[in-house]
C-alpha positions in Angstrom: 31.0 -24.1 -30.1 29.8 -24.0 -33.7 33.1 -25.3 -35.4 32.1 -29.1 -33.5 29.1 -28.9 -34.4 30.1 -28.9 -38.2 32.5 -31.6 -37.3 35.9 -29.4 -38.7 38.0 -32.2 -37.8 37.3 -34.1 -41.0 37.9 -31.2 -43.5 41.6 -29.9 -44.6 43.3 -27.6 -43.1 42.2 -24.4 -45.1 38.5 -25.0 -44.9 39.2 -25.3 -41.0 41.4 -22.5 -40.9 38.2 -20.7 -42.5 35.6 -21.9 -40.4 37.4 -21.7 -37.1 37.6 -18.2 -37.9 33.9 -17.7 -38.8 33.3 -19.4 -35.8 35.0 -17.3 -33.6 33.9 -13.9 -34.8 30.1 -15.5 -34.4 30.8 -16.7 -30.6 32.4 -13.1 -30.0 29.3 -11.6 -31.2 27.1 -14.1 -29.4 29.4 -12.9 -26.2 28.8 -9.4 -26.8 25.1 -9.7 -27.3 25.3 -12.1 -23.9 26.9 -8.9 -21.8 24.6 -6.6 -23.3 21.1 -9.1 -22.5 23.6 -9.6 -18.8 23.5 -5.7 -18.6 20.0 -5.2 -19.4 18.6 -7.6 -16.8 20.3 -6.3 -14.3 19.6 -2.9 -14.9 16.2 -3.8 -14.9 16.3 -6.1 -12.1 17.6 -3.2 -9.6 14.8 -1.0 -11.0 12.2 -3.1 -9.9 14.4 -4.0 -6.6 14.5 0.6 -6.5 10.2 0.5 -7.1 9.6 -1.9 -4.1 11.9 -0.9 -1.8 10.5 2.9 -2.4 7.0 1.4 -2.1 7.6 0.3 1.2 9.5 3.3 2.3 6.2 5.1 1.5 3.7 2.5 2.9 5.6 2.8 6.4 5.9 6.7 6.1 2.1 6.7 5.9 1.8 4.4 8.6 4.0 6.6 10.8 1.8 9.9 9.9 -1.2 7.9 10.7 0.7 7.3 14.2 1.7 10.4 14.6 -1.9 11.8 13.8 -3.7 9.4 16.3 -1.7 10.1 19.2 -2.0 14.1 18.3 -6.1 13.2 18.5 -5.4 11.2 21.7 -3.6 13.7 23.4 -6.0 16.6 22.6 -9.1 14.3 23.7 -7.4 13.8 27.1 -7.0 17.5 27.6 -10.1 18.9 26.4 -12.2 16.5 28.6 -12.0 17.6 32.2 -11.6 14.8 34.4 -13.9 15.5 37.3 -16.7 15.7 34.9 -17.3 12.1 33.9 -18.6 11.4 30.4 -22.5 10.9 30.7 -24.7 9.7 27.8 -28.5 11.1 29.4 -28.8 14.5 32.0 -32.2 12.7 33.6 -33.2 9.8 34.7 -35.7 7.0 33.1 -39.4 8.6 32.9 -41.5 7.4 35.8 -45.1 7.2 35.6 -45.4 10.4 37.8 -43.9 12.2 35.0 -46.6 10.6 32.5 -49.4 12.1 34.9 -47.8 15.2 34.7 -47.7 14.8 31.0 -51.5 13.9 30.4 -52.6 17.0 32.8 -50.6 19.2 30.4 -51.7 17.8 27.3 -55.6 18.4 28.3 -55.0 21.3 29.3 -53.0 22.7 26.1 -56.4 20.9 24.2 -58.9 22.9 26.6 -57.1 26.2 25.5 -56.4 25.5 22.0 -58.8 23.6 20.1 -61.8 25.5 22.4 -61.1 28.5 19.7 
């Protein structure tokens, strides 16, 4: 690759002899330092391809506890509730205007005993 770049076709034979061999232990290093940049990227290539693949494994691990954890919750809600018992957010009724009657007697009565003293 180097040698025809210098054009060694021109010079005698002993100067190409030279160079050619020059040449040759240069491209054999530039191969070796090729296999070891090769090796490198591909060892850090199938790290990164180890990370995400183990991030994923762990994202759908936690995905599956949250699963299992929400039907355990379902499953004890269903049997603690009894089912005749419907759920029920108020015991009484709406206040009726009876009950407001029955409200003002007691409040003049609690004032007639109380602030009398």
């Amino acid at each position: 690759m180097c040698c025809k770049l210098f054009g060694l076709y021109d010079f005698d034979l002993i100067l190409k002899n030279t160079l050619k061999l020059c040449c040759y232990k240069e491209c054999k290093a530039l191969n070796w330092i090729k296999l070891i940049l090769i090796a490198i990227g591909l060892f850090v290539v199938a790290s990164l391809a180890f990370s995400i693949v183990g991030i994923i494994y762990s994202a759908v691990f936690y995905l599956f506890l949250l699963g299992v954890v929400a039907v355990g919750g379902t499953v004890a809600y269903k049997l603690l509730i009894k089912k005749s018992e419907p759920a029920k957010l108020e015991e009484k009724t709406p206040i009726g205007i009876a009950d407001l009657n029955n409200a003002d007697r007691a409040l003049e009565e609690y004032k007639r005993r109380y602030l009398s003293e």
